[in-house]
Biopython code that builds the backbone (N, CA, C, O; Angstrom):
import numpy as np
from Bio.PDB.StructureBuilder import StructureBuilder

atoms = [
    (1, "UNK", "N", (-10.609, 38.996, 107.375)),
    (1, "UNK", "CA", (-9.216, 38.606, 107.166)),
    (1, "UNK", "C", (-9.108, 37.730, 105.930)),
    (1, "UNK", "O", (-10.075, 37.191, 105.391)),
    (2, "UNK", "N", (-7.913, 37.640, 105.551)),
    (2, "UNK", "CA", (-7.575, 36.743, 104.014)),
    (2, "UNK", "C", (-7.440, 35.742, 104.340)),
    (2, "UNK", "O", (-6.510, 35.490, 105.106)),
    (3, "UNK", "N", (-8.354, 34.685, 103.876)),
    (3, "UNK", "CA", (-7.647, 33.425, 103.327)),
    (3, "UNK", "C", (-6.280, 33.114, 103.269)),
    (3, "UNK", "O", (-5.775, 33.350, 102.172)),
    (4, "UNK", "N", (-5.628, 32.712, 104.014)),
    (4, "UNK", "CA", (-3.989, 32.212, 104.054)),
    (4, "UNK", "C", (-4.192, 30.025, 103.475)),
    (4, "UNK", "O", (-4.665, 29.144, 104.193)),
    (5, "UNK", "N", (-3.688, 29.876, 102.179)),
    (5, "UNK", "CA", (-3.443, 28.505, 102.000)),
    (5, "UNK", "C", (-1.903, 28.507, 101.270)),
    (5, "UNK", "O", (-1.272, 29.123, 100.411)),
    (6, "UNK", "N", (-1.747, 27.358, 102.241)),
    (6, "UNK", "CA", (-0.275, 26.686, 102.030)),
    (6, "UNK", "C", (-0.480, 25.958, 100.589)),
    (6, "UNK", "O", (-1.486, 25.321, 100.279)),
    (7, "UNK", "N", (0.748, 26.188, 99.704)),
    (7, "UNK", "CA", (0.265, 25.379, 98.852)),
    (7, "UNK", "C", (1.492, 24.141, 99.024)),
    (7, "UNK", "O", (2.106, 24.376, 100.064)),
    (8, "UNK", "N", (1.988, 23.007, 98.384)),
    (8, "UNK", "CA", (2.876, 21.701, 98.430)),
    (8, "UNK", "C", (2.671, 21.535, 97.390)),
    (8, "UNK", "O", (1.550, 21.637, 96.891)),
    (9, "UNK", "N", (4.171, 21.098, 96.515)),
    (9, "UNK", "CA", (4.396, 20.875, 95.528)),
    (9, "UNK", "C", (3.592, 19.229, 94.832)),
    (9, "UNK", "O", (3.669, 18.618, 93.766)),
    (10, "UNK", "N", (2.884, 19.050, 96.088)),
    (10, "UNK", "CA", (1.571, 17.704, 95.706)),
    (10, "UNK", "C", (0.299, 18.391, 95.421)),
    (10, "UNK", "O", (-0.249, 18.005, 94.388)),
    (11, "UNK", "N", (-0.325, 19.349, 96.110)),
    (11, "UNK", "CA", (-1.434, 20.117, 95.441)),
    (11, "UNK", "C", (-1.909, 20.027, 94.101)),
    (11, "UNK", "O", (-1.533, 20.425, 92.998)),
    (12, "UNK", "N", (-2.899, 19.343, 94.584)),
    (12, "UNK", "CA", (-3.952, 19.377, 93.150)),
    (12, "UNK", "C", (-4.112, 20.744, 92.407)),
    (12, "UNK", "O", (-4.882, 21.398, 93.111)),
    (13, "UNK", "N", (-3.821, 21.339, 91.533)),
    (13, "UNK", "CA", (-4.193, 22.511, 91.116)),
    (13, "UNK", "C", (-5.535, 22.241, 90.590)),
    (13, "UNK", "O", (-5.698, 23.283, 89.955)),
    (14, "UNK", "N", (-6.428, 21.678, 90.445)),
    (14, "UNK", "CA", (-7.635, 21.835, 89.849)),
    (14, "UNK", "C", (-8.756, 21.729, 91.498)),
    (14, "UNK", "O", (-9.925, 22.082, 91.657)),
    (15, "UNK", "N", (-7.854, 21.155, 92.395)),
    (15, "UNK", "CA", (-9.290, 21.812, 93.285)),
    (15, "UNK", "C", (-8.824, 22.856, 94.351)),
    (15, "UNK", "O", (-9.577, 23.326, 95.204)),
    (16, "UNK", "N", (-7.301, 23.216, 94.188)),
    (16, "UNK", "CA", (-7.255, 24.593, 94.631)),
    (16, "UNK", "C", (-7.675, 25.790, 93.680)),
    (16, "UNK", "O", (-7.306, 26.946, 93.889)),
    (17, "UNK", "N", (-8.393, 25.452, 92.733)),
    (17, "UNK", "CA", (-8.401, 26.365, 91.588)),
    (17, "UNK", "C", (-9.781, 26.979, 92.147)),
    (17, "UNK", "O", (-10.071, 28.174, 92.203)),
    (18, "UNK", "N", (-10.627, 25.789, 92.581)),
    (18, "UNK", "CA", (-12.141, 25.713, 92.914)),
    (18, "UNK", "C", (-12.252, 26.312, 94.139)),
    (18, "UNK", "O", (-13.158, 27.138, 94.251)),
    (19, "UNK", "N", (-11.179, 25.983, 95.593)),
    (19, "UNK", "CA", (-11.293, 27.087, 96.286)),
    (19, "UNK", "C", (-10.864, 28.451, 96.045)),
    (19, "UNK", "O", (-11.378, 29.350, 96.710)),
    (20, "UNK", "N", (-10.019, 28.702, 95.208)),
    (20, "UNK", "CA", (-10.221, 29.994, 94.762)),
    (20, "UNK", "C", (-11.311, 31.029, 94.176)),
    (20, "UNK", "O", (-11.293, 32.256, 94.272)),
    (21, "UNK", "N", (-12.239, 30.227, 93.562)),
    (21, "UNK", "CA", (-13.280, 30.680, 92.704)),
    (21, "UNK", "C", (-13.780, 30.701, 93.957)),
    (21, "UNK", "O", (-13.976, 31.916, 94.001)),
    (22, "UNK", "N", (-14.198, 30.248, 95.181)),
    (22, "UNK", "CA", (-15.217, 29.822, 95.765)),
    (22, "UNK", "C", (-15.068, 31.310, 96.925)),
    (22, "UNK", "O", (-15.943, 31.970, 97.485)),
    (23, "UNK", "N", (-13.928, 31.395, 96.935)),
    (23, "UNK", "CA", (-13.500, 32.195, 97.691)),
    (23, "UNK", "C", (-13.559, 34.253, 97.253)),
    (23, "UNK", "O", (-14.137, 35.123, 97.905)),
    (24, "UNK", "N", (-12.887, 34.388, 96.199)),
    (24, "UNK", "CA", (-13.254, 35.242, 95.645)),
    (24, "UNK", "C", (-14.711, 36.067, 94.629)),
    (24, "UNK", "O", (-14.846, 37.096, 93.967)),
    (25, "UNK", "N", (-15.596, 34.852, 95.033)),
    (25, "UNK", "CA", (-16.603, 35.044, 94.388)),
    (25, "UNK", "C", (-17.646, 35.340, 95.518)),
    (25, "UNK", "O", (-18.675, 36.004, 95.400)),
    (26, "UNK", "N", (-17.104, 34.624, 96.792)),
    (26, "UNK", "CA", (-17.990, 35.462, 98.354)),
    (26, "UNK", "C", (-17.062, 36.571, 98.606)),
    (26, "UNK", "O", (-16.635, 36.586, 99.761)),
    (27, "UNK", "N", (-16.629, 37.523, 97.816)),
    (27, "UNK", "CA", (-15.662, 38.667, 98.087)),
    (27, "UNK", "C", (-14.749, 38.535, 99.248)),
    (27, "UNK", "O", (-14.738, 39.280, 100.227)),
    (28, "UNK", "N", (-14.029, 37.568, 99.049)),
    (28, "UNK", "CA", (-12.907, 36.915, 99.887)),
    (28, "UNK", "C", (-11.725, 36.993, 99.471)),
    (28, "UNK", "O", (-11.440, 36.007, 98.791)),
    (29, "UNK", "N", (-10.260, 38.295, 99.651)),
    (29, "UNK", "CA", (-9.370, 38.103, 98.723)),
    (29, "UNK", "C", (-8.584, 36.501, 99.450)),
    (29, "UNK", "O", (-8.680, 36.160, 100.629)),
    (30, "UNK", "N", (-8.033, 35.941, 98.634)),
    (30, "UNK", "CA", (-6.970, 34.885, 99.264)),
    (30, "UNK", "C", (-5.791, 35.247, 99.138)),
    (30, "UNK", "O", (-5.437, 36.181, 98.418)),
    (31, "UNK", "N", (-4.858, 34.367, 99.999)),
    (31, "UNK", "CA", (-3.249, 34.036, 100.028)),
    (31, "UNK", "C", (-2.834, 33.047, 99.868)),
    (31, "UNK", "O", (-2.727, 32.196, 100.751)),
    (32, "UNK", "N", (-2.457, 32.902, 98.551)),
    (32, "UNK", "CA", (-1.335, 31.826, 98.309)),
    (32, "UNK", "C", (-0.334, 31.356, 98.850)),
    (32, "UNK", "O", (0.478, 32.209, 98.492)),
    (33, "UNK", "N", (0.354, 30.506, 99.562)),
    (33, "UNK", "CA", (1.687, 30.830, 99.807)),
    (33, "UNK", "C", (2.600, 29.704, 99.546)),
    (33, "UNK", "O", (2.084, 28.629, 99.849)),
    (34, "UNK", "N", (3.500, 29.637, 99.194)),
    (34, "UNK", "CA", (4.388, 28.531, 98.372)),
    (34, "UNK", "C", (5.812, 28.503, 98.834)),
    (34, "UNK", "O", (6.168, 29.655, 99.082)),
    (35, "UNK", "N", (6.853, 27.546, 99.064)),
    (35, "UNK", "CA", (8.024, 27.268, 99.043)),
    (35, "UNK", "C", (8.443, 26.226, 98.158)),
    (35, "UNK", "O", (7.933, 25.149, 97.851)),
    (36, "UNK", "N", (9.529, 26.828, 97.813)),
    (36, "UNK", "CA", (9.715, 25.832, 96.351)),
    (36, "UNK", "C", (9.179, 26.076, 95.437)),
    (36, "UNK", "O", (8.051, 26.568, 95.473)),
    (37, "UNK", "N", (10.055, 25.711, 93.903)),
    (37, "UNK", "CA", (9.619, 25.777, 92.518)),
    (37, "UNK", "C", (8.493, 25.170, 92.395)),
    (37, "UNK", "O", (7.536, 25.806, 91.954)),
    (38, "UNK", "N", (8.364, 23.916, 92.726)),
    (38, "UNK", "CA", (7.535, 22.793, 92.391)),
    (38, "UNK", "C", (5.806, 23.508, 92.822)),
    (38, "UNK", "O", (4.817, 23.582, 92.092)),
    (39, "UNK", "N", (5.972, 23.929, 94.210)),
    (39, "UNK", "CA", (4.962, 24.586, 95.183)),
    (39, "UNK", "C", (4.192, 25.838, 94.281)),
    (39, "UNK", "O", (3.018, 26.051, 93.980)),
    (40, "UNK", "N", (5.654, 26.638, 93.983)),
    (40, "UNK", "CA", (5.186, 27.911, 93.437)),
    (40, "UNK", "C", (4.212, 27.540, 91.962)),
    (40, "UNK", "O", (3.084, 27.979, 91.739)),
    (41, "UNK", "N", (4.983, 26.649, 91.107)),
    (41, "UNK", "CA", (4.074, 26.250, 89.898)),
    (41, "UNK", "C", (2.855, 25.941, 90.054)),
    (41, "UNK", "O", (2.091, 26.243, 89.137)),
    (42, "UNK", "N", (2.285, 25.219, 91.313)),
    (42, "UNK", "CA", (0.797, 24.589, 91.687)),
    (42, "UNK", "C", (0.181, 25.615, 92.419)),
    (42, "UNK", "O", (-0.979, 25.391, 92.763)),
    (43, "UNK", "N", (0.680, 26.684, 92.738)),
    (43, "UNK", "CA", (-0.099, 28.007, 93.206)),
    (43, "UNK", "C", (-0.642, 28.650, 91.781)),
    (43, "UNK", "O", (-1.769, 28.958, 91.392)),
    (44, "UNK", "N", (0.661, 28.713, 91.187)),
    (44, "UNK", "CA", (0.363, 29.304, 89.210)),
    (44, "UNK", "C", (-0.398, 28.694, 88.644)),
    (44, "UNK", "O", (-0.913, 29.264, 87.682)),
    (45, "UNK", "N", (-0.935, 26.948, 89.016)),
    (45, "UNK", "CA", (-1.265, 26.726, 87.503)),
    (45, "UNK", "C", (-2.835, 26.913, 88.083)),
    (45, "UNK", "O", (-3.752, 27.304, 87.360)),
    (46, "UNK", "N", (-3.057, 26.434, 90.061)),
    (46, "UNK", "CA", (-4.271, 26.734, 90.321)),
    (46, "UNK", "C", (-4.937, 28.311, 90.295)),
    (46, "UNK", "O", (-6.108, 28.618, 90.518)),
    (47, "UNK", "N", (-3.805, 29.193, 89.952)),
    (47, "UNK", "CA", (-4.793, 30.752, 89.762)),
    (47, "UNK", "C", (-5.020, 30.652, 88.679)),
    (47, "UNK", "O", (-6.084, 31.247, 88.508)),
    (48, "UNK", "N", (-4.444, 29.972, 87.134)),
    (48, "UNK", "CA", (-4.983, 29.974, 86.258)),
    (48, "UNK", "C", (-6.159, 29.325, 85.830)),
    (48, "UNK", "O", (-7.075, 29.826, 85.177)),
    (49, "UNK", "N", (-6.052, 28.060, 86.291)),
    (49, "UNK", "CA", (-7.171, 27.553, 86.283)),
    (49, "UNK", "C", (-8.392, 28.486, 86.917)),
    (49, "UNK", "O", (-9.352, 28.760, 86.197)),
    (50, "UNK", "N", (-8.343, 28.849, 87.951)),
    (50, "UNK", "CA", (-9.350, 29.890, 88.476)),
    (50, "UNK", "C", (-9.977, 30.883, 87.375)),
    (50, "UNK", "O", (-11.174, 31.079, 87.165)),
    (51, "UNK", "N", (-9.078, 31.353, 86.847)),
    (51, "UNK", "CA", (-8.927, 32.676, 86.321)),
    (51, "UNK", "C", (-9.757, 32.011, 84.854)),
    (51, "UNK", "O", (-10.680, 32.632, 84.328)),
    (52, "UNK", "N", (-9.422, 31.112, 84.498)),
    (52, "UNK", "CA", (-10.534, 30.719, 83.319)),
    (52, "UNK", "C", (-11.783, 30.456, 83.457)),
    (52, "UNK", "O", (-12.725, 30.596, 82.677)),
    (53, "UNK", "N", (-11.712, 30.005, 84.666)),
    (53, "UNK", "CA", (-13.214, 29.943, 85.251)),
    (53, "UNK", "C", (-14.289, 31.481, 85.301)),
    (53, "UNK", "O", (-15.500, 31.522, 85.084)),
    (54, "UNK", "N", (-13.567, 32.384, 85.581)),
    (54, "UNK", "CA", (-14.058, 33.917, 85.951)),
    (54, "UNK", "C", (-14.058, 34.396, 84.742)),
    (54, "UNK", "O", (-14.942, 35.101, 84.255)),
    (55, "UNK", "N", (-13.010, 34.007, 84.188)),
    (55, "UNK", "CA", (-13.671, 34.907, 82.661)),
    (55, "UNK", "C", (-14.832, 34.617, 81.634)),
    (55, "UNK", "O", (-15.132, 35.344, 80.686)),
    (56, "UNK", "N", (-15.542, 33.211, 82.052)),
    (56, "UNK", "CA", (-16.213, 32.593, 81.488)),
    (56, "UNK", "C", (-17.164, 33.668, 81.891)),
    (56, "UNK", "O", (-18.112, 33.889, 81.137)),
    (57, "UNK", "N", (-16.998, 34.546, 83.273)),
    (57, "UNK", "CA", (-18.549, 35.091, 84.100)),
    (57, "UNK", "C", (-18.162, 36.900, 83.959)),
    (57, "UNK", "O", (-18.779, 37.802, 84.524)),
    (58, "UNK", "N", (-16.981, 37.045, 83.045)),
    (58, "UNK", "CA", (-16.600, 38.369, 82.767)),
    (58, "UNK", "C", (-15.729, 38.956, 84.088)),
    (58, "UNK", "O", (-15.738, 40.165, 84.321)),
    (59, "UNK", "N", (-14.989, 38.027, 84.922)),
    (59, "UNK", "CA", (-14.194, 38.309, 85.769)),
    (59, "UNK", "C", (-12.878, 38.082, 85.417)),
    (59, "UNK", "O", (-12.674, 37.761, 84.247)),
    (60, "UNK", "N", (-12.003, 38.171, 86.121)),
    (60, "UNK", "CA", (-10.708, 38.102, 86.373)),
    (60, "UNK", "C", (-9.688, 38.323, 87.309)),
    (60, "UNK", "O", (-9.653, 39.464, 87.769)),
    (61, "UNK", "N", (-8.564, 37.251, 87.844)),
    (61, "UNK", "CA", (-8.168, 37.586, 88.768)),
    (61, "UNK", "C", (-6.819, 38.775, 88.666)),
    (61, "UNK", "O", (-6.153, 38.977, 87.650)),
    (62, "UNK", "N", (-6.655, 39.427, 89.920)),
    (62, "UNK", "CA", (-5.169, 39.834, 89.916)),
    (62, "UNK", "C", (-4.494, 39.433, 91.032)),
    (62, "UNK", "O", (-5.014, 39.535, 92.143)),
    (63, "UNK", "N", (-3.680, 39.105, 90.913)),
    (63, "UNK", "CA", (-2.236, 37.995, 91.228)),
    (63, "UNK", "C", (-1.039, 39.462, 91.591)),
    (63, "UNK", "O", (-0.599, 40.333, 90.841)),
    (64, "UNK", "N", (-0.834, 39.204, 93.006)),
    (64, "UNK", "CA", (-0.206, 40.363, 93.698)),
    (64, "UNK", "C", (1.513, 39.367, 94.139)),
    (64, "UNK", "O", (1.525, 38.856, 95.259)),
    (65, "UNK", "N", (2.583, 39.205, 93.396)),
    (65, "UNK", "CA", (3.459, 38.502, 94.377)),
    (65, "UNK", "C", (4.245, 39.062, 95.118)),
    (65, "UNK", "O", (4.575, 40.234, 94.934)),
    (66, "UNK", "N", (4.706, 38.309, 96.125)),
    (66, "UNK", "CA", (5.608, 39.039, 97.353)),
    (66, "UNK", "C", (6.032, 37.990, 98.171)),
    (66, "UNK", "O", (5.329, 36.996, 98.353)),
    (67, "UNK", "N", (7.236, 38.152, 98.725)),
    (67, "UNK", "CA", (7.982, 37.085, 99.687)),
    (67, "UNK", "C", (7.438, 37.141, 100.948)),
    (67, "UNK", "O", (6.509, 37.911, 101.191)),
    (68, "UNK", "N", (8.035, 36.223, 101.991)),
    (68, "UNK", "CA", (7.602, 36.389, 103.605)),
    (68, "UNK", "C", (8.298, 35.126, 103.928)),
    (68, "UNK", "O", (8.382, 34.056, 103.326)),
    (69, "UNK", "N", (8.790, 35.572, 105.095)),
    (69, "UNK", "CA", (9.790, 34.530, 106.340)),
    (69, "UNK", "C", (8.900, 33.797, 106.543)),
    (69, "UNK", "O", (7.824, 34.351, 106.766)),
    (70, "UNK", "N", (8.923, 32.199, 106.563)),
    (70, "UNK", "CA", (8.124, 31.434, 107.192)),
    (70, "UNK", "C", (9.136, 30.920, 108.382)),
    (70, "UNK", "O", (10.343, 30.944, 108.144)),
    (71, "UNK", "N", (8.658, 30.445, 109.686)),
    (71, "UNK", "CA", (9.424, 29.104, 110.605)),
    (71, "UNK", "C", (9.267, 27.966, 110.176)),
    (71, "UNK", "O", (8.098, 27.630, 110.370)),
    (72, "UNK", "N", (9.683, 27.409, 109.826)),
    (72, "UNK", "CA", (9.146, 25.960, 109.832)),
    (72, "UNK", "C", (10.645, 25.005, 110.304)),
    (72, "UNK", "O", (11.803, 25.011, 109.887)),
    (73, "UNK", "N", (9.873, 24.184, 111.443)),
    (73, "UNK", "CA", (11.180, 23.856, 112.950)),
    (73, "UNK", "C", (11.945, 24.358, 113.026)),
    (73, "UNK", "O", (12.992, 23.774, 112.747)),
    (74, "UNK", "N", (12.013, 25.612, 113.396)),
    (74, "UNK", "CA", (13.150, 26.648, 114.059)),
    (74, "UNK", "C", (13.991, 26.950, 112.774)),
    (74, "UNK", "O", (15.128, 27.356, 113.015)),
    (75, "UNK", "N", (13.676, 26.839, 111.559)),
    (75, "UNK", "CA", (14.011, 27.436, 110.407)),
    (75, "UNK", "C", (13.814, 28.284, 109.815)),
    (75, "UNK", "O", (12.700, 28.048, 109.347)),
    (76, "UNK", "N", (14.252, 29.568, 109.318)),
    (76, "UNK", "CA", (13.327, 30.562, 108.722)),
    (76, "UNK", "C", (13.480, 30.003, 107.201)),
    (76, "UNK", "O", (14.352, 29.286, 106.710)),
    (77, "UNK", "N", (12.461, 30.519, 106.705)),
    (77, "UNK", "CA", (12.570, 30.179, 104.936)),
    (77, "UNK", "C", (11.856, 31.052, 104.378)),
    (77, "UNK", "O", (11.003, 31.768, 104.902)),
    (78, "UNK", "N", (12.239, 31.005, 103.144)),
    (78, "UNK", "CA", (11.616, 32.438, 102.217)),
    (78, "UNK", "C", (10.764, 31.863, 101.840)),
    (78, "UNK", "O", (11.186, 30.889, 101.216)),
    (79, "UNK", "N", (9.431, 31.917, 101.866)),
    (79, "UNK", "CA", (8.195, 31.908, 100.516)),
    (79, "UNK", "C", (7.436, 32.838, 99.857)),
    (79, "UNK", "O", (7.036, 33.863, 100.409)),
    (80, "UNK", "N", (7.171, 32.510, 98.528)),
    (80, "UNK", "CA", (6.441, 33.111, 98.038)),
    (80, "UNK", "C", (4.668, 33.195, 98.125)),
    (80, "UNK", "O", (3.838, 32.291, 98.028)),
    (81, "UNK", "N", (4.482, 34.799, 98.369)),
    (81, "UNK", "CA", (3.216, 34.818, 98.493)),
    (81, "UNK", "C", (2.166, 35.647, 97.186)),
    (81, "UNK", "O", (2.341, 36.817, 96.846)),
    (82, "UNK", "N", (1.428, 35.014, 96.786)),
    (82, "UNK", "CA", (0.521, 35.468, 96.070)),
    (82, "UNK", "C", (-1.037, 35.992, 96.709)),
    (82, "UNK", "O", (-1.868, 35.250, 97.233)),
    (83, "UNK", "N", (-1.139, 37.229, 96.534)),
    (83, "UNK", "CA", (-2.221, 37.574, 97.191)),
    (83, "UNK", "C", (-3.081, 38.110, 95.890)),
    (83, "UNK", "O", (-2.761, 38.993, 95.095)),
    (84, "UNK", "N", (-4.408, 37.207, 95.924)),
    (84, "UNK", "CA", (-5.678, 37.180, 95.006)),
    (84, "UNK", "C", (-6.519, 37.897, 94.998)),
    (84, "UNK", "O", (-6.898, 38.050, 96.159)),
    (85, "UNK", "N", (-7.338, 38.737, 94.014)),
    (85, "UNK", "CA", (-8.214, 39.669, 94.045)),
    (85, "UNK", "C", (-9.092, 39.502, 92.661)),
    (85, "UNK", "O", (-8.651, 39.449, 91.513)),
    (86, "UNK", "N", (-10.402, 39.438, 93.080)),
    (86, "UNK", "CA", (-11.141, 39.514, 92.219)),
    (86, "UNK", "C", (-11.579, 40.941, 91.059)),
    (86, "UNK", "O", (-11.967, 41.882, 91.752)),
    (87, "UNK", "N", (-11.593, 41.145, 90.184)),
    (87, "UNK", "CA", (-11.512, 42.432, 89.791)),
    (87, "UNK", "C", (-13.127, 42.015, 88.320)),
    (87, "UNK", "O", (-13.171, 40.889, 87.826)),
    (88, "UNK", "N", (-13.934, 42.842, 88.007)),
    (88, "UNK", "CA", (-14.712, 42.748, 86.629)),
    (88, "UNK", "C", (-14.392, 42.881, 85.832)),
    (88, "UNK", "O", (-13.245, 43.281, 86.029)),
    (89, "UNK", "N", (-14.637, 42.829, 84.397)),
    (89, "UNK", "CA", (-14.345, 43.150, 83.186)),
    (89, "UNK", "C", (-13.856, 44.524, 82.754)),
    (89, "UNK", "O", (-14.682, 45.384, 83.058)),
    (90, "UNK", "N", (-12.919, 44.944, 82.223)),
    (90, "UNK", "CA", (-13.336, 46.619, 81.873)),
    (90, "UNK", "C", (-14.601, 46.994, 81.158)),
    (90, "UNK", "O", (-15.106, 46.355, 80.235)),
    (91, "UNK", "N", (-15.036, 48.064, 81.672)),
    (91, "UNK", "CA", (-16.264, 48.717, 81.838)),
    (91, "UNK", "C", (-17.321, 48.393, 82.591)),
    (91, "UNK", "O", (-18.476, 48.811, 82.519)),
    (92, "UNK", "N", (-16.868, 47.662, 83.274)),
    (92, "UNK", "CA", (-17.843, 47.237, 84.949)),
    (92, "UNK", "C", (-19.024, 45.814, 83.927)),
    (92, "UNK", "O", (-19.647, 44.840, 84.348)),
    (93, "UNK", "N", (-18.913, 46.177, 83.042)),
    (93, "UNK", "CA", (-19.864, 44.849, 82.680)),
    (93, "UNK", "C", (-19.870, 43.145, 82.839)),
    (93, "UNK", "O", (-19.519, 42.358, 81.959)),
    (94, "UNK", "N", (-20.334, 42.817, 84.120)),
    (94, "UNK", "CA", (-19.636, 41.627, 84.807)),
    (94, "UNK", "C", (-21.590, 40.961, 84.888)),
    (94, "UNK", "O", (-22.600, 41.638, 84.695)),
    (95, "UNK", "N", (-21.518, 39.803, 85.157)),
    (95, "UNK", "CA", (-22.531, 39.283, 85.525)),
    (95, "UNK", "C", (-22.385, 38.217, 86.269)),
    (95, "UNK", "O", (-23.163, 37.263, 86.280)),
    (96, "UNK", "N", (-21.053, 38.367, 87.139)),
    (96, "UNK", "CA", (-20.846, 37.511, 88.123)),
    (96, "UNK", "C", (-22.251, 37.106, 89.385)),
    (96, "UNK", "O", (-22.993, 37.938, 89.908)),
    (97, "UNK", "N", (-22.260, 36.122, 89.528)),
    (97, "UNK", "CA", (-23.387, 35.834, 90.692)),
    (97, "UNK", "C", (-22.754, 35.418, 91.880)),
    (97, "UNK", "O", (-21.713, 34.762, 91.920)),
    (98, "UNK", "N", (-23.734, 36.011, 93.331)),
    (98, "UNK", "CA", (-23.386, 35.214, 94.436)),
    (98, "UNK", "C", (-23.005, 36.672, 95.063)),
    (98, "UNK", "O", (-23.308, 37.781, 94.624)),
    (99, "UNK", "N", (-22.180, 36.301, 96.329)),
    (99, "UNK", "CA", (-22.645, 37.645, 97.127)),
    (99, "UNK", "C", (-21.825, 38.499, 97.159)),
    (99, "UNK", "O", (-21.983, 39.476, 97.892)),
    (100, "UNK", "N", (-20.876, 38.373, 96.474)),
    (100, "UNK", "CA", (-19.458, 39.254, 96.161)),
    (100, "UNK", "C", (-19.529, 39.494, 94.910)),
    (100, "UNK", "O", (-18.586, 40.126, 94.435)),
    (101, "UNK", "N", (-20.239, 39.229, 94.329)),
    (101, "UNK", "CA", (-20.707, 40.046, 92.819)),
    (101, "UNK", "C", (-20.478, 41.343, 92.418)),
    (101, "UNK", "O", (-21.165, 42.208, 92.961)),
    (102, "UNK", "N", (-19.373, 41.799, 91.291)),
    (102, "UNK", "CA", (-19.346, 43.121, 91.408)),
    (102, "UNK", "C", (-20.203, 44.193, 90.382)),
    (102, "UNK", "O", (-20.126, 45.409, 90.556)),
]
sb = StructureBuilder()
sb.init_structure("model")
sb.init_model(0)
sb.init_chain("A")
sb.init_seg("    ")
for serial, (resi, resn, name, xyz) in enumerate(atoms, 1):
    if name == "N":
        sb.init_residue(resn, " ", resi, " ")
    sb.init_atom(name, np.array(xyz, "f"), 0.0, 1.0, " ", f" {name:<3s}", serial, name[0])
structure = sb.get_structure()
């Protein structure tokens, strides 16, 4: 199953960046999920940050968005969801390490 993280417009983007790497690199896709501008930006700036990290190793992420009803106290609310996928370089030449290595 995916990784589901809430993100809050307080979220560190530099160490959700790190569970991202950490996550997609044990071939783990994740889920972002965000309410609010503020929220949605610290989901964005932590996949980028990620995503510089992977290209350093000839990876890269892809960033899938899509809405979903949350409850939160008998409220429904719209958030945005980003669902993460690790993908290699074009032409498969990757030298990613670890056990999701492609």
């Amino acid at each position: 199953m995916d990784s589901i993280f809430r993100i809050a417009a307080q979220s560190n983007h530099r160490y959700v960046g790190e569970l991202i790497v950490s996550s997609l690199l044990a071939d783990e896709p994740m889920i972002l999920q965000a309410i609010g501008v503020k929220a949605v930006y610290q989901a964005v700036k932590a996949t980028a940050t990620a995503n510089d990290a992977l290209q350093a190793q000839n990876g890269s992420i892809v960033m899938t968005p899509g809405f979903c009803d949350v409850d939160i106290d008998g409220e429904i609310r719209t958030a945005v969801r980003f669902t993460l996928t690790l993908v290699s370089a074009p032409g498969g030449a990757s030298n990613l390490d670890g056990p999701g290595a492609l």
